[in-house]
DSSP file (Angstrom, degrees, kcal/mol; ACC not computed):
  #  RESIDUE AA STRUCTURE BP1 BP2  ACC     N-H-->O    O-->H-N    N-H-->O    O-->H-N    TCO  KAPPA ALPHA  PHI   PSI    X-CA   Y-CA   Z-CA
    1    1 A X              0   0    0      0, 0.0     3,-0.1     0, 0.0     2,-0.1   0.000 360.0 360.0 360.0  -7.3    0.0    0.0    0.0
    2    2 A X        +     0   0    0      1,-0.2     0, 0.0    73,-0.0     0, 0.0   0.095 360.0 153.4  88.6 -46.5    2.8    2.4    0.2
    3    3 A X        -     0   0    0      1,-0.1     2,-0.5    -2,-0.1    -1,-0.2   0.034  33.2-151.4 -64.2 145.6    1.8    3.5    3.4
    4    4 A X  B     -A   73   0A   0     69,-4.4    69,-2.4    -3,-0.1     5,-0.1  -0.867  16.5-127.4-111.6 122.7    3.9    5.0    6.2
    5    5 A X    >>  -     0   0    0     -2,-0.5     4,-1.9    67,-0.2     3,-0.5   0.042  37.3-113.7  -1.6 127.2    3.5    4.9   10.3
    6    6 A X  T 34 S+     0   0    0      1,-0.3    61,-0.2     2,-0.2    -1,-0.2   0.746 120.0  70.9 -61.3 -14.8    3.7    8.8   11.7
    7    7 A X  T 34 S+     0   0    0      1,-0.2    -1,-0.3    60,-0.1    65,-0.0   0.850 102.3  21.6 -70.9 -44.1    6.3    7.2   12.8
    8    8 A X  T <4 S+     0   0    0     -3,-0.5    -2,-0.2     2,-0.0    -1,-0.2   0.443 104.7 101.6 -97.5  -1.7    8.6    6.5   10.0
    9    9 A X     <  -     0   0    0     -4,-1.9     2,-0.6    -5,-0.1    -4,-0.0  -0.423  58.0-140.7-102.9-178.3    7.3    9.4    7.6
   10   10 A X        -     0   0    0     -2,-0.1     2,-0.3    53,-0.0    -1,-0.1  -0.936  21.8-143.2-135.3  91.7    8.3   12.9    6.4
   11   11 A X        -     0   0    0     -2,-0.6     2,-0.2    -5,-0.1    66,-0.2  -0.651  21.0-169.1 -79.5 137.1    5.4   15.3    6.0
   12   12 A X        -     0   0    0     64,-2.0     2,-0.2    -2,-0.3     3,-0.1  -0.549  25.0 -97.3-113.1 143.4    5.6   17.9    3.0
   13   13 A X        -     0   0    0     -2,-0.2     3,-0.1     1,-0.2    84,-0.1  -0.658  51.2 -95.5 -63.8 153.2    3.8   20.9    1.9
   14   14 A X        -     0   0    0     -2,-0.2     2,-0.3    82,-0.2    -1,-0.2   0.148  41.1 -99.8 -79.8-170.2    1.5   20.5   -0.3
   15   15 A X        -     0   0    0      1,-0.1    -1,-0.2    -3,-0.1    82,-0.1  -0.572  50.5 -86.0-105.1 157.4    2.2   21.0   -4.1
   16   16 A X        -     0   0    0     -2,-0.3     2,-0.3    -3,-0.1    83,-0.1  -0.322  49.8-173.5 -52.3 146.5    1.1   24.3   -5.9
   17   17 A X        -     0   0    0     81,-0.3    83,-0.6    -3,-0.1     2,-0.5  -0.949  21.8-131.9-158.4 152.1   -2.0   24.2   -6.9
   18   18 A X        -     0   0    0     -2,-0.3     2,-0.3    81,-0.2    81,-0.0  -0.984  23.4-136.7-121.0 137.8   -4.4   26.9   -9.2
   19   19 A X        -     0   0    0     -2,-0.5     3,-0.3     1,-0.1    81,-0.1  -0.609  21.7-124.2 -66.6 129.6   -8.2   27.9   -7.8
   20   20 A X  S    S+     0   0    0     -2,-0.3    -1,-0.1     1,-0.2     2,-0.1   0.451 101.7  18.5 -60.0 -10.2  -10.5   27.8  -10.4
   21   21 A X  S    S-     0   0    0     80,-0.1    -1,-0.2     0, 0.0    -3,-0.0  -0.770  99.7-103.2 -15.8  64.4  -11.2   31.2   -9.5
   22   22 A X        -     0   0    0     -3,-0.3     2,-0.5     1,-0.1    80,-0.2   0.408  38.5-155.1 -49.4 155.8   -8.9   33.4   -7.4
   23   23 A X  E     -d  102   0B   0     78,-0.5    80,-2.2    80,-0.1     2,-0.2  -0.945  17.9-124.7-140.8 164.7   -9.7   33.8   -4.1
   24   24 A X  E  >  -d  103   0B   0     -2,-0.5     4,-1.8    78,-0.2     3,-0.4  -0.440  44.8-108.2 -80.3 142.3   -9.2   36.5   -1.1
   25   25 A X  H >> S+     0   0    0     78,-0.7     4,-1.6    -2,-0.2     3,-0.9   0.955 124.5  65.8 -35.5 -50.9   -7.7   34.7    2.0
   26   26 A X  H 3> S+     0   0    0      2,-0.2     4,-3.0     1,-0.2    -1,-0.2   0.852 101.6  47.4 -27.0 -59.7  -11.1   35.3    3.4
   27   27 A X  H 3> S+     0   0    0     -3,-0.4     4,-0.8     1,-0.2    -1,-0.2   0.686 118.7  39.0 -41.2 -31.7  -12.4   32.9    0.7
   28   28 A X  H <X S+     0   0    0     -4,-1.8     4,-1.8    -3,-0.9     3,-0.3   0.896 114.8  45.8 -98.6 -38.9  -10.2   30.6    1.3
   29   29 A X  H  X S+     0   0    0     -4,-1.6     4,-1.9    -5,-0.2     5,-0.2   0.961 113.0  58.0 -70.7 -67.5   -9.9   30.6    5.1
   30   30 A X  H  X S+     0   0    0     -4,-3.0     4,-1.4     1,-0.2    -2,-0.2   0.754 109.5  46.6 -25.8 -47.1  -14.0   30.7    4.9
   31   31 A X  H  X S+     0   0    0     -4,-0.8     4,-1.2    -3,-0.3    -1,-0.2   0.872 110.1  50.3 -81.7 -56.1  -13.8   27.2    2.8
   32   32 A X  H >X S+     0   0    0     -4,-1.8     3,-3.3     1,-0.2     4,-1.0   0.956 112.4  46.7 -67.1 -64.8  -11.4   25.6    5.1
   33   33 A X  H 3X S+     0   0    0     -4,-1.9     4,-2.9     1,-0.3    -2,-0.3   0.740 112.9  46.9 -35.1 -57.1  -13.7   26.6    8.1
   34   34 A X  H 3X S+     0   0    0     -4,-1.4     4,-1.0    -5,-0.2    -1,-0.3   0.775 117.3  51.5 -69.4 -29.8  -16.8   25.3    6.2
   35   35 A X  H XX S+     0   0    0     -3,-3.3     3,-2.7    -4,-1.2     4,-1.3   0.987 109.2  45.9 -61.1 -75.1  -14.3   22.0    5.4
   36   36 A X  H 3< S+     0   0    0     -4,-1.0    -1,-0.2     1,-0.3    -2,-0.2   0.633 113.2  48.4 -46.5 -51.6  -13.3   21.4    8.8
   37   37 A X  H 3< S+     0   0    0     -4,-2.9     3,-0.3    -5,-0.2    -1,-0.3   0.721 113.3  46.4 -80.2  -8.8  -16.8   21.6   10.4
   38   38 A X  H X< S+     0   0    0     -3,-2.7     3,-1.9    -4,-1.0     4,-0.4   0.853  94.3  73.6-109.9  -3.4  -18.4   19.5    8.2
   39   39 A X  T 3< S+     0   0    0     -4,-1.3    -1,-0.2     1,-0.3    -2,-0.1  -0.027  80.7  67.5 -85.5  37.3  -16.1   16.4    7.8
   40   40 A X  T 3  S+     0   0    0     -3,-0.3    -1,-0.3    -2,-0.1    -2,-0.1   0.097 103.4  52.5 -75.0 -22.5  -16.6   14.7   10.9
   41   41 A X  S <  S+     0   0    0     -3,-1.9    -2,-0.2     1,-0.2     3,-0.1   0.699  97.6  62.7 -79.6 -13.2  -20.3   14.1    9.5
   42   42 A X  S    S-     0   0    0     -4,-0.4     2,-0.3     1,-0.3    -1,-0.2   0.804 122.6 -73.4 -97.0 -10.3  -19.4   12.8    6.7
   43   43 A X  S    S+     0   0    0     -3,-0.1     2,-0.3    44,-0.0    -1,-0.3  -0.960  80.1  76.4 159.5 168.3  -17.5    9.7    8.4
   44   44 A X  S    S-     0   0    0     -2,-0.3     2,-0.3    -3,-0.1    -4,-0.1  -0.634  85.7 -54.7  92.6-141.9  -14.5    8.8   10.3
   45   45 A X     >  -     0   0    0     -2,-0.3     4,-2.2     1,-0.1     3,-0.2  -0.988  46.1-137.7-133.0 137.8  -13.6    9.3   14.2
   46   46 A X  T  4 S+     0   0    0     -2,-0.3     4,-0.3     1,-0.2    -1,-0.1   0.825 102.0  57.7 -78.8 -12.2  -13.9   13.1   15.4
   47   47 A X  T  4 S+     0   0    0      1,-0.1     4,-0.4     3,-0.1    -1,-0.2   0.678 100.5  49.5 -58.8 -26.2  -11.1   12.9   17.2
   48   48 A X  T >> S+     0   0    0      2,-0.2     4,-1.9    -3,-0.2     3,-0.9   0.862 113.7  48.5 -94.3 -59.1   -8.8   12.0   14.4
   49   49 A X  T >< S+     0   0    0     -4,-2.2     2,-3.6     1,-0.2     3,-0.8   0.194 110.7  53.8 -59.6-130.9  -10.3   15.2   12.0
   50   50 A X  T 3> S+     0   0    0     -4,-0.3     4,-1.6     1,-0.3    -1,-0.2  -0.011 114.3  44.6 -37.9 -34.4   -9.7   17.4   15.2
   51   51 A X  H <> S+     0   0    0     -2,-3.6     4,-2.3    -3,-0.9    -1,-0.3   0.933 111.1  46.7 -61.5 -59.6   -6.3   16.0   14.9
   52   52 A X  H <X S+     0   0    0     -4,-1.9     4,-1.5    -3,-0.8    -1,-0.2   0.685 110.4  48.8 -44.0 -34.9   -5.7   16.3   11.5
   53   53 A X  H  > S+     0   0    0      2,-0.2     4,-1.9     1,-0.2    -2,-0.2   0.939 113.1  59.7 -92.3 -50.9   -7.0   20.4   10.9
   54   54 A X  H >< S+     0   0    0     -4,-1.6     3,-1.2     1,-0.2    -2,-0.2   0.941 113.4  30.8 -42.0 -61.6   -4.5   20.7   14.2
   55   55 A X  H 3< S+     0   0    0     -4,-2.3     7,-0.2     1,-0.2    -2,-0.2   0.722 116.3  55.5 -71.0 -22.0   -1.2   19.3   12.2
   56   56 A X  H 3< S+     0   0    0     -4,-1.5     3,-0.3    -5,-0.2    -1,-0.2   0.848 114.1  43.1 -89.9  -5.7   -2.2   20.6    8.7
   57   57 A X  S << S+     0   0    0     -4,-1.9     2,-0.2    -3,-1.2    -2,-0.2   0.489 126.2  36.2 -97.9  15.0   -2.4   24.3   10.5
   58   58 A X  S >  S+     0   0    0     -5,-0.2     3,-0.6     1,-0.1    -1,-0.2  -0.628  72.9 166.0-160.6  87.4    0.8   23.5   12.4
   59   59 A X  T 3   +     0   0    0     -3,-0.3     4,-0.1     1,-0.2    -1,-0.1   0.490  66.2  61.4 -81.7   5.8    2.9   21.7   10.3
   60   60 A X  T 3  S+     0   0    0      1,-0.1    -1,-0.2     2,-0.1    -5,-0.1   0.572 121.3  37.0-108.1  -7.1    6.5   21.6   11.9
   61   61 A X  S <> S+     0   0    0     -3,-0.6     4,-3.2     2,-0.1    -2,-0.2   0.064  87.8  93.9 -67.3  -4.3    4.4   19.7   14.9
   62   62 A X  H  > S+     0   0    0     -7,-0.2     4,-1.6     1,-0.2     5,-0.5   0.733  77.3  62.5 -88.3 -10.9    2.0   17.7   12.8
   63   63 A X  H  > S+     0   0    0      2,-0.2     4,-1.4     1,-0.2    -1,-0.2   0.970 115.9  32.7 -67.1 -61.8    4.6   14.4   12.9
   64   64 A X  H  > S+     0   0    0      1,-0.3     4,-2.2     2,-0.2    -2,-0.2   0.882 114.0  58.9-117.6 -62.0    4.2   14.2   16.7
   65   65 A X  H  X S+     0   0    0     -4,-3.2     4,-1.2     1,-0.2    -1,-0.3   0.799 113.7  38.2 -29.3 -43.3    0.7   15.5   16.6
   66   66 A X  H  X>S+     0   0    0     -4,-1.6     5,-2.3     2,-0.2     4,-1.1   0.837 113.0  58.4 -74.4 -36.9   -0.5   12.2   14.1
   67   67 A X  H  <5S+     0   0    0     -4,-1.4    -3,-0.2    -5,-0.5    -2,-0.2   0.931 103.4  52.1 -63.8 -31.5    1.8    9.9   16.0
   68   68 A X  H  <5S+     0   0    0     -4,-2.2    -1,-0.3     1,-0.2    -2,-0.2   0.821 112.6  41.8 -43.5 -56.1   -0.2   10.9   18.9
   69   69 A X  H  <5S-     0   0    0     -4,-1.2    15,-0.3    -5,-0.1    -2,-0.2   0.187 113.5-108.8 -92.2   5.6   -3.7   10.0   17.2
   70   70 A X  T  <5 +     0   0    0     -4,-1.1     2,-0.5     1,-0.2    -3,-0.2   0.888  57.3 173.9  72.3  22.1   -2.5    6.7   15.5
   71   71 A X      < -     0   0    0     -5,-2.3     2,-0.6    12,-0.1    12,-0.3  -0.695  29.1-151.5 -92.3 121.3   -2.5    8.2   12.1
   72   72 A X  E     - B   0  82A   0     10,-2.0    10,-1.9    -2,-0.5     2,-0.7  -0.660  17.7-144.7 -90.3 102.8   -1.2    6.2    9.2
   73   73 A X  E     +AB   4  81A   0    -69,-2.4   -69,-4.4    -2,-0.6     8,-0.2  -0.707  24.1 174.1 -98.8 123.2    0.1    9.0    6.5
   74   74 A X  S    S+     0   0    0      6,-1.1     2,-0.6    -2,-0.7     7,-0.2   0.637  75.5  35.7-100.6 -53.0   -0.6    7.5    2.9
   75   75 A X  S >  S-     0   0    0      5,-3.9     3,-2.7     3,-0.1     5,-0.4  -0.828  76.1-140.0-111.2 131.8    0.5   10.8    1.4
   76   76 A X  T 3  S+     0   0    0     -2,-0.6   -64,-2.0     1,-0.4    -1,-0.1   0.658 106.3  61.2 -71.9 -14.6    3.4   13.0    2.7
   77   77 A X  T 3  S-     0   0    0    -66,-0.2    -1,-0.4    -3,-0.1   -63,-0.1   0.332 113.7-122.6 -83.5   7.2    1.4   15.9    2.0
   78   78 A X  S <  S+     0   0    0     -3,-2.7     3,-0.2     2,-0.2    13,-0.2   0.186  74.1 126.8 100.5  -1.8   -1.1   14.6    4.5
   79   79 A X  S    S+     0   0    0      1,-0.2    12,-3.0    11,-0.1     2,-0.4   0.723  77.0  23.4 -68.9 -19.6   -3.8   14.6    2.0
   80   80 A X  E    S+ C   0  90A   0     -5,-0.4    -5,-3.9    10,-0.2    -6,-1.1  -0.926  79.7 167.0-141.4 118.7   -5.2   10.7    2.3
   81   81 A X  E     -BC  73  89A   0      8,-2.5     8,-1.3    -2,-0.4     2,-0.4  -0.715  22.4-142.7-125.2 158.1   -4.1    9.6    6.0
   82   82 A X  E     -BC  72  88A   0    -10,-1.9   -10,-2.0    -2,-0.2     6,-0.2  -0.989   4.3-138.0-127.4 135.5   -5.6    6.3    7.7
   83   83 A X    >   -     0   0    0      4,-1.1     3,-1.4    -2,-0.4   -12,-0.1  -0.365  37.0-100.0 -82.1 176.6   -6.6    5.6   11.2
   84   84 A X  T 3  S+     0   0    0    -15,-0.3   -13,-0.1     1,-0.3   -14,-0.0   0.376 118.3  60.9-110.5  37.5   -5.9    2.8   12.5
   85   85 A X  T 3  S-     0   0    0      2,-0.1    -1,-0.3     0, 0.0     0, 0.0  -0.114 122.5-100.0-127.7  13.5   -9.2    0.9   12.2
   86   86 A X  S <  S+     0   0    0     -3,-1.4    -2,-0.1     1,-0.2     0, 0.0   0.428  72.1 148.0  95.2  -7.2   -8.5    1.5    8.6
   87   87 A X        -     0   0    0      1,-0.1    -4,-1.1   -43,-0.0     2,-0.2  -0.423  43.4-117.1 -53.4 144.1  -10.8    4.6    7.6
   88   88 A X  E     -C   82   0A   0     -6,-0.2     2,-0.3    -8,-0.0    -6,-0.2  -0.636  21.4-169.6 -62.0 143.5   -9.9    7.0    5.1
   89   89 A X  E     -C   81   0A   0     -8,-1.3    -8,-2.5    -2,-0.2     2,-0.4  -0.943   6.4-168.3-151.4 120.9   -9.4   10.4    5.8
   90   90 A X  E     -C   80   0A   0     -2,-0.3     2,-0.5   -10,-0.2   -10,-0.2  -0.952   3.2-168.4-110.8 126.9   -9.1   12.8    2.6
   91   91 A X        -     0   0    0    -12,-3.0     2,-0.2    -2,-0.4    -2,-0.1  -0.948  23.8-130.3-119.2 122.6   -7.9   16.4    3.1
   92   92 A X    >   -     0   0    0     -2,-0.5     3,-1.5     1,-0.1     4,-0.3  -0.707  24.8-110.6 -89.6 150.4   -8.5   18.6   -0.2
   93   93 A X  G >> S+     0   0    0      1,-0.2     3,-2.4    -2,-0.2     4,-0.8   0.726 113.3  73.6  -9.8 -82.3   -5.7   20.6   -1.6
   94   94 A X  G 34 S+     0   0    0      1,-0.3    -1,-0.2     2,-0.2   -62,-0.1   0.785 108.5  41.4 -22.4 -52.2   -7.9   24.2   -0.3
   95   95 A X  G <4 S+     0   0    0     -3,-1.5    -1,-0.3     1,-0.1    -2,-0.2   0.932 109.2  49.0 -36.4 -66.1   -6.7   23.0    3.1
   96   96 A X  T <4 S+     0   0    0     -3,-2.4   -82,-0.2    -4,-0.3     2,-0.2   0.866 122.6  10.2 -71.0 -47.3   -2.9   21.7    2.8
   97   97 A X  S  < S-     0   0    0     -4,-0.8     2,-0.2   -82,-0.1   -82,-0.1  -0.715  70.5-107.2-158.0 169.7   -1.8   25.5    0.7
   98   98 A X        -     0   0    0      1,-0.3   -81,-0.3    -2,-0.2    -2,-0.0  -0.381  50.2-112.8 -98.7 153.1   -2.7   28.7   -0.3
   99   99 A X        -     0   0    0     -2,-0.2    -1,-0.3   -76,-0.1   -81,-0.2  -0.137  24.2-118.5 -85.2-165.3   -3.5   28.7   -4.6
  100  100 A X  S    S+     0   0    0    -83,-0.6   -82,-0.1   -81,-0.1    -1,-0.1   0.389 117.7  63.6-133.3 -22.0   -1.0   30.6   -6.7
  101  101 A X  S    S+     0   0    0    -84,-0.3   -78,-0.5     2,-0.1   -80,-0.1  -0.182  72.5 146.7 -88.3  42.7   -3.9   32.7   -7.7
  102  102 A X  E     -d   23   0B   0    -80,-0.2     2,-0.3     2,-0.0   -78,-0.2  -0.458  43.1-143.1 -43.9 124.9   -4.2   33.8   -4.0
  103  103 A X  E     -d   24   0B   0    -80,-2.2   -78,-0.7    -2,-0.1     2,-0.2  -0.826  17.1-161.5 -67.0 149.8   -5.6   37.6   -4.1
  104  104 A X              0   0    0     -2,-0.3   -80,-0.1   -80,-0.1    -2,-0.0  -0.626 360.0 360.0-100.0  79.6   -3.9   39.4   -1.3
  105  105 A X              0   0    0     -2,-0.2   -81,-0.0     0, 0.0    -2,-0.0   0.014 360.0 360.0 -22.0 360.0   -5.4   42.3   -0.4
């Protein structure tokens, strides 16, 4: 499967990426908010998303933070992670980085 232990892996930033639109940090911040509250309905344990939105906003901590939660990193950019009763957990790009057609105001 590829997959690595929090233990043995190396977390990344996520790759550049273009918004189909630009958006203001507002937009984008807004999105992640809207992300964040609603994926714990959609499946999964809420503790392990509570985990995750901690380590992808605080990424020089997020190794120790996962290792903590049992989290199985499938991609180094954190974007498909496993618990360890085998769930998927998918984090879209808007999350992991900022676009490259960021406005900044």
């Amino acid at each position: 499967m590829g997959c690595l232990s929090s233990k043995d892996a190396s977390i990344l930033k996520a790759k550049k990426w273009k918004s189909q639109e630009p958006v203001t940090l507002e937009e984008l911040q807004k999105r992640r908010e809207e992300f964040w509250d609603t994926a714990p309905h959609y499946g999964g344990d809420p503790v392990i998303w509570e985990a995750l939105k901690v380590a992808v906003a605080d990424l020089e901590c997020a190794k120790v933070i996962l290792e903590a939660a049992d989290v199985i990193i499938a991609e180094p950019d954190l974007s498909v992670v496993y618990d360890q009763k085998g769930r998927k957990y998918e984090i879209p790009i808007f999350c992991l980085s900022e676009p490259i057609n960021l406005i900044r105001e």
